[in-house]
C-alpha positions as CSV (number, residue, x, y, z in Angstrom):
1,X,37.3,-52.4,76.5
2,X,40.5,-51.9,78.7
3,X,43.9,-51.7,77.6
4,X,46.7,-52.7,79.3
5,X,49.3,-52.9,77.3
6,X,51.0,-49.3,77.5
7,X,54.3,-50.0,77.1
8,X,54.2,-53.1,75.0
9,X,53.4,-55.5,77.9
10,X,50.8,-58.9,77.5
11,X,48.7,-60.7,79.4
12,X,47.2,-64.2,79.6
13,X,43.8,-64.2,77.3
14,X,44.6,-60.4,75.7
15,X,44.4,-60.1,71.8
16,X,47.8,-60.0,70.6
17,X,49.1,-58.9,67.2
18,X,52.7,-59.1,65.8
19,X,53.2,-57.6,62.3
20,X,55.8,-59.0,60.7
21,X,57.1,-62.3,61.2
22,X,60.0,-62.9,59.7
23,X,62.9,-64.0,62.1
24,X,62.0,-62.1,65.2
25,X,58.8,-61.3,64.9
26,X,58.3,-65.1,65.1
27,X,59.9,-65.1,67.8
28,X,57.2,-62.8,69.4
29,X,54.6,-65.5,68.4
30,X,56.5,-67.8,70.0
31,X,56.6,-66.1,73.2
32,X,53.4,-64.4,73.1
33,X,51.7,-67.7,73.2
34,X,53.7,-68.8,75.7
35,X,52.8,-66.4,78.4
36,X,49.0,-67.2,77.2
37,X,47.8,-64.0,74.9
38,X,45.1,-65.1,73.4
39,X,44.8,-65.0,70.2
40,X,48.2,-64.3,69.2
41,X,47.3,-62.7,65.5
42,X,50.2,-62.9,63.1
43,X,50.5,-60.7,60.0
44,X,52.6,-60.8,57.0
45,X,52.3,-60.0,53.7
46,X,54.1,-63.2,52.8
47,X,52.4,-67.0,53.1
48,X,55.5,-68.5,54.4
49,X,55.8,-66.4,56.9
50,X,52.1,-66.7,57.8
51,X,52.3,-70.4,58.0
52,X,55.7,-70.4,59.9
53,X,53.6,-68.4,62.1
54,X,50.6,-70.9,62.5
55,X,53.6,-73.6,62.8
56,X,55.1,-71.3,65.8
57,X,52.1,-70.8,67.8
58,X,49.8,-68.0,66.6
59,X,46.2,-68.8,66.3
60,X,45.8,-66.4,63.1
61,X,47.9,-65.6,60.3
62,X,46.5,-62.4,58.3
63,X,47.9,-60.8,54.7
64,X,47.6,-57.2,55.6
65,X,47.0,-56.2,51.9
66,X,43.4,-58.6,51.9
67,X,40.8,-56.0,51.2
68,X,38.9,-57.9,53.9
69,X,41.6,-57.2,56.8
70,X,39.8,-55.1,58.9
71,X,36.7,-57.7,59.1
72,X,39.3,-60.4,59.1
73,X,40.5,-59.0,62.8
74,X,37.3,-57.9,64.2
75,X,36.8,-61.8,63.6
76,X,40.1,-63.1,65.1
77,X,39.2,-60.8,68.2
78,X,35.9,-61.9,68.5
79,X,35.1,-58.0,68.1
80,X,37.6,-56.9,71.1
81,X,40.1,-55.6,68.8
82,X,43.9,-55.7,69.3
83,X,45.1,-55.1,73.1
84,X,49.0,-55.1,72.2
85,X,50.7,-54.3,68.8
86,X,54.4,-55.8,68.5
87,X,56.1,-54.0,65.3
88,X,58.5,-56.1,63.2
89,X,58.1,-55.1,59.6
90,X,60.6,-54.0,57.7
């Protein structure tokens, strides 16, 4: 399992996760899916966040606090795991 994604860069089909997505880390969704990550995995404590998320462009929305959450993105990453990590909790 490479990782390329040192310095916060994406590729097309790489696992993507952006925590938090209120304002900008929609954004990030937003983008992410437009350069082709693949998934782009949203997470947010909050459901309107999660499904402005889904609205935005990411093919997951995750609550962080689900018990289930590390089984929820071995799932989402079809057992990759996360390639890039894009911080924008509060």
């Amino acid at each position: 399992m490479g990782r390329n994604f040192a310095n916060g860069q994406s590729k097309i089909r790489r696992v993507a996760a952006v925590f938090g997505v209120g304002g900008l880390g929609v954004h990030a969704v937003q983008l992410l899916s437009m350069i082709g990550a693949a998934p782009v995995i949203a997470i947010d404590p909050l459901p309107t966040a999660r499904s402005r998320a889904l609205a935005a462009g990411a093919d997951f929305a995750l609550d962080p606090l689900d018990p289930n959450f590390a089984q929820l993105i071995a799932e989402a990453s079809k057992g990759r795991g996360i390639d890039a990590a894009f911080d924008f909790a509060v």
